[in-house]
N, C-alpha and C positions, 0 to 999 in steps of 0.2 A: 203362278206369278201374281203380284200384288201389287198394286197401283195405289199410291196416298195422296189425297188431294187434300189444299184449303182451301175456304172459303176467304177471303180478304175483303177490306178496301182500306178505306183511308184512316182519313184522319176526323177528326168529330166533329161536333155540331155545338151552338149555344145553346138550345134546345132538344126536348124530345122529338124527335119527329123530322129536325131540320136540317139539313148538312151546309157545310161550310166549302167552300172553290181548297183543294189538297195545292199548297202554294210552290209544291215540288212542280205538279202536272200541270198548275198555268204556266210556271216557270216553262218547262218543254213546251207545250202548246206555242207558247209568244217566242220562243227560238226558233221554229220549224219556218224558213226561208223558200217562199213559192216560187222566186228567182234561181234559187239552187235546185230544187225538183224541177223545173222547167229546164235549167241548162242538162242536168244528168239524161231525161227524156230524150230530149235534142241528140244528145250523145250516142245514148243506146240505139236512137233509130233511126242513126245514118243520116240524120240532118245536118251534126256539126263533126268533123274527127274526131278522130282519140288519137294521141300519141303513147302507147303502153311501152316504147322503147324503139319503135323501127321507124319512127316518121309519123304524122300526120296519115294517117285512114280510116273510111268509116264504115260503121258497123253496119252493112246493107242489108244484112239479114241475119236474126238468131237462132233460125232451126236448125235443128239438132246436127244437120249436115251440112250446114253450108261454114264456111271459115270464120264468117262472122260470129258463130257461137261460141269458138275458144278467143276471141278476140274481146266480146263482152266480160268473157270467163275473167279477161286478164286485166279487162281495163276496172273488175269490181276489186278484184283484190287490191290492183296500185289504189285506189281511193281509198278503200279498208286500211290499207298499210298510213297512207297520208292522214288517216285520222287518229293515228296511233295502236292499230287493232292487229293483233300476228294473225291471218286468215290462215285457216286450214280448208284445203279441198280435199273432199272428198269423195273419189271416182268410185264409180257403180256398172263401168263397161267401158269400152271403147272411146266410146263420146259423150258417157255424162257423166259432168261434173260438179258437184255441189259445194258450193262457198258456204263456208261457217266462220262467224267470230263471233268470240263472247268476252260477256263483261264478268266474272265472280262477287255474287249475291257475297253481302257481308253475314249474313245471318242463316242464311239456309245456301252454303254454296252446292250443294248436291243436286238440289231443288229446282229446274230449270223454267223460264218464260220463254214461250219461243214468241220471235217476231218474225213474218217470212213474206214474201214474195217469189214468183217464179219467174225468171231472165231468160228463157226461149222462146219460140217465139213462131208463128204460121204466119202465111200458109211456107207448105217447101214446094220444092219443084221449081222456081221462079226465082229471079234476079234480087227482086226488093221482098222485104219482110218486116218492116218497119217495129210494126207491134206496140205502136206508141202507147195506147189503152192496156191493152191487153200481152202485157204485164209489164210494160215498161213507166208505167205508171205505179203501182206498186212496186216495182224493183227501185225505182226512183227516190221513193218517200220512205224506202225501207233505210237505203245508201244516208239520207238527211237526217233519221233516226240513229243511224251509228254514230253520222258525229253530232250531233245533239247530246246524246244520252252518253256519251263518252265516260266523263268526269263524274257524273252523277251518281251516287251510290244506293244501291237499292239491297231490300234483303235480299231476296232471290236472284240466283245468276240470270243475266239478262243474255238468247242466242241470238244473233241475227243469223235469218238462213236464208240464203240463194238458192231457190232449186231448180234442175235443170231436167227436162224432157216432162215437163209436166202435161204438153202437149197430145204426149205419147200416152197418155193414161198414166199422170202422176208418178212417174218412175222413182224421180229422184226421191220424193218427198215419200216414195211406202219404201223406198230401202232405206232411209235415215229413220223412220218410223219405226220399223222393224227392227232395227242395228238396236236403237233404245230400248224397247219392248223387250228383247233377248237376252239382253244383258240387266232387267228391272231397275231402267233409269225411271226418275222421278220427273214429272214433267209435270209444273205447276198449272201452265192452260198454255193454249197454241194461240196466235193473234192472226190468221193469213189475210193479205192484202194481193186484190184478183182484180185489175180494170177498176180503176178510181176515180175517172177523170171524166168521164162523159155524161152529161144530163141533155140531152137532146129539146126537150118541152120545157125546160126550166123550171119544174116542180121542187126541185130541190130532194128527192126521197131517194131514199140510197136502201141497203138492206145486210142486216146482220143473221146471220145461219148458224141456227146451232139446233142441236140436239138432245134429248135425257141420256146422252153418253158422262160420265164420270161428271165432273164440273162445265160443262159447258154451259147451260143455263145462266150458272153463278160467272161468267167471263160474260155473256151477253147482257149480266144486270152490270156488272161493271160498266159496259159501252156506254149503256142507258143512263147511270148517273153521272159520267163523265159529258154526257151530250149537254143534260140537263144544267152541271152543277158550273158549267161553263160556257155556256150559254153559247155552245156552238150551233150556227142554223143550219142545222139537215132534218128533214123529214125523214125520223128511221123506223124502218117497220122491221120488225120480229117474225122471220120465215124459222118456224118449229112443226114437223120437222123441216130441218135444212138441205137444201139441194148437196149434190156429194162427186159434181164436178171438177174442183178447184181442190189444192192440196191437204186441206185442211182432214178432209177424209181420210187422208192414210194414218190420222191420228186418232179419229176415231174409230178406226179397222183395228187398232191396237190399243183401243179402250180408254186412250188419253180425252181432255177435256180440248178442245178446238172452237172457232167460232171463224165465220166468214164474212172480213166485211168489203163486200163492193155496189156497182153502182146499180141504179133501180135495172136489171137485166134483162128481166119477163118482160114488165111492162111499156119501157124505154128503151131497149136494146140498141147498143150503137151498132149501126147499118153499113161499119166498114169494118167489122169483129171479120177476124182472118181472111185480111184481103190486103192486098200493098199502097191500100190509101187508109191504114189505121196508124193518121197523122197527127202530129202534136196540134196544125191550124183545126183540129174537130175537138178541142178539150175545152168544157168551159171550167175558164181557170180559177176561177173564184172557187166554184163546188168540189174541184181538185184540192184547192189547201186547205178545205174545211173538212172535207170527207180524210183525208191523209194525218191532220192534225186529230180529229177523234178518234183514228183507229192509232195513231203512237200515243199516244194521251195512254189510251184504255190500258196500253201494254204496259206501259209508266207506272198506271195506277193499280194493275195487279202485280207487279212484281213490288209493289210495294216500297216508297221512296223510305231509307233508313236515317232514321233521328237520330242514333246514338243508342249508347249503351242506356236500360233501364233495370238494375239488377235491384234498386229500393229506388221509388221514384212518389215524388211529392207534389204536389200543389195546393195553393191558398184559394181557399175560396172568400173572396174579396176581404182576406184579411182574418176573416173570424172563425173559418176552420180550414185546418188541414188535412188534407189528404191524402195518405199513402199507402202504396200497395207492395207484397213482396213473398216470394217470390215473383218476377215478370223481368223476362220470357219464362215460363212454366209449361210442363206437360201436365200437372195437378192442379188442384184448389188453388185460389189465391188469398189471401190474409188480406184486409183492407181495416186501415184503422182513420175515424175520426177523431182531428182533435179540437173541441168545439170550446171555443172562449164566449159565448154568449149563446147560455141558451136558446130554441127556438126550433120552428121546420124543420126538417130535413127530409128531401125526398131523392133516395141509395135506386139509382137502376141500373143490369143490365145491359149493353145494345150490342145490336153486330154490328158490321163494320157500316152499314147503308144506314144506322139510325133507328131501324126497328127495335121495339124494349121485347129483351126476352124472358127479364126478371127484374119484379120489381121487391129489390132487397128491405127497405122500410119506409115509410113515408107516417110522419108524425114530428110528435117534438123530441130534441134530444137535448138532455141535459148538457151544461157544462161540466167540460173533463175526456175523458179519453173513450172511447166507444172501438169494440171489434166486431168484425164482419166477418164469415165465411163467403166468397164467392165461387160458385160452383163449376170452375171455369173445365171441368175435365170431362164434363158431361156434355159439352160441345165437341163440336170440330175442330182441328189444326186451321189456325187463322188468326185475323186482328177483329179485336174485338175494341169495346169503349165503355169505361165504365164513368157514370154521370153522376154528380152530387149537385142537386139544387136543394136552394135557401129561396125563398119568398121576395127577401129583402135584396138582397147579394145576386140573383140570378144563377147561372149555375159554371162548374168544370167539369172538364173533361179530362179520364187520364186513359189512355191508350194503355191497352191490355194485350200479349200474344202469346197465342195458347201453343205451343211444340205439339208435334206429333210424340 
């Protein structure tokens, strides 16, 4: 079996070295409604009803056995449905059931982003089960992510996944892992969203898990410049390797690219984790839409927001040359031609998609008149790349490059 990943991210910088805010992923970021993730919470854990067709009741409990977990089952899909999404579930036994919708990537629809959360829920044996942290806070911010990202087009098909009996030793999330693996789906990186909402000491540090499985890494440098590049305040630290509790594991059991983001655990651990006072009154709310908004952010920005066709694509650089590149999208070389109306500098780089130069194509003067480039774009990875042209006088562009597998 064979696995193909890319490496991604955005969109470019004015400079070498500098990135720019991807105006797709502030766009989602300043959508994301902490009003709305707090009323779905409420929802899921029995705080406020749900009507999914028989009346007014609430979800007391979401383990695996009690009613309230086909009752969650029912109330994520009517929301899925009201946000315009055809949910498929799909059952793995008796009683577990996994919600799937997806969005079709324009440019790699085969090529999937998972974004996930797990909706069951501890302890069982007992009347209440709340689970407002633990996962009803990611199931929460997953449900705000669907309609957010609804309209919005990315390359990559975008999943959202509900998974159920995760409780149970990840059930749902290694037979949907497996179901893909068996049949050599392509699965761009996993997002999993585990307890999001609790910072007990008020430090603010949360923590992202990933692994040297496939692309995980490269999903964890994503978080990292979405943290950075928008100035969201969490303290995130980097647990490599990563714990292999939460579902994100049954992606890497099957060699996919995964990453886990929830809240400081070890250090901070909220003190009502599977017990029937894990209540929405213990979330500090603030750390909830900032930790919820980085981890949809990240999933935004590696599935990668789509600009539009670029089959020959040009830019000026302030007028006195132009720049264009062709083929792009390419699984080969790319042809890159200046066309320079006044002599002078030219400095041709390179970048991946974070800003790093990985070539630096010329740097000197270039006459006036028409100049051709090899870009060597096939000796990379399937991914977005940026190729940079600065002038001294002029500053510089950028033109977005992506390399096919």
């Amino acid at each position: 079996m064979t696995h193909r990943y890319a490496l991604l991210l955005l969109l470019a910088l004015p400079t070498v070295g500098l990135r720019a805010q991807n105006p797709v992923v502030a766009q989602v970021i300043d959508a994301m409604r902490i009003d709305s993730m707090i009323k779905y919470v409420e929802e899921l854990s029995g705080e406020v009803p749900v009507d999914v067709g028989n009346g007014p009741e609430p979800i007391t409990s979401r383990h695996k056995n009690a009613p309230g977990n086909a009752l969650a089952q029912a109330y994520i899909q009517q929301k899925l449905v009201q946000f315009g999404y055809t949910p498929v579930v799909q059952a793995f036994s008796v009683t577990g059931h996994n919600v799937l919708a997806s969005k079709p990537g324009v440019v790699y629809p085969d090529r999937q982003v998972i974004l996930c959360a797990h909706y069951d829920a501890m302890p069982g044996g007992i009347s209440a089960a709340p689970a407002a942290d633990d996962d009803g806070s990611g199931t929460a911010a997953l449900l705000e992510a669907a309609r957010v990202l609804k309209d919005i087009p990315f390359e990559y098909t975008l999943t959202f996944a509900f998974w159920d009996e995760e409780e149970q030793g990840l059930v749902g999330s290694a037979f949907a892992a497996g179901a893909l693996a068996s049949n050599d789906a392509l699965v761009h990186g996993v997002v999993n969203m585990d307890a999001i909402a609790y910072d007990g000491n008020g430090d603010k540090k949360a923590r992202v898990h990933a692994r040297p499985i496939a692309n995980s890494l490269a999903i964890a440098d994503t978080v990292f410049a979405v943290l950075n590049d928008h100035g969201i305040d969490i303290d995130l630290i980097l647990t490599n390797p990563g714990a292999t509790y939460s579902d994100h594991a049954s992606f890497w059991n099957e060699g996919y690219g995964a990453v886990l983001m929830i809240e400081e655990f070890t250090g901070d651990g909220n003190p009502y984790y599977h017990t029937m006072n894990d209540k929405v009154e213990h979330f500090d709310v603030p750390y909830y839409e900032k930790l919820a908004k980085l981890s949809v952010g990240s999933a935004a920005a590696f599935a990668v927001p789509y600009s539009g066709p670029q089959s020959v694509q040009e830019v000026p650089v302030a007028g006195r040359t132009t720049v264009s590149a062709y083929p792009n999208p390419t699984s080969e070389n790319v042809g890159l031609w200046l066309d320079v109306t006044i002599t002078g500098r030219h400095r041709v780089a390179l970048l991946d998609a974070f800003g790093r130069e990985l070539e630096l194509l010329h740097d000197g003067l270039l006459a006036a008149g028409k100049h051709a480039f090899n870009v060597p774009l096939s000796r990379y990875a399937a991914g977005t790349y940026c190729l940079q042209v600065a002038t001294p006088a002029d500053g510089s562009e950028v033109l977005r490059l992506v390399r096919t597998p």
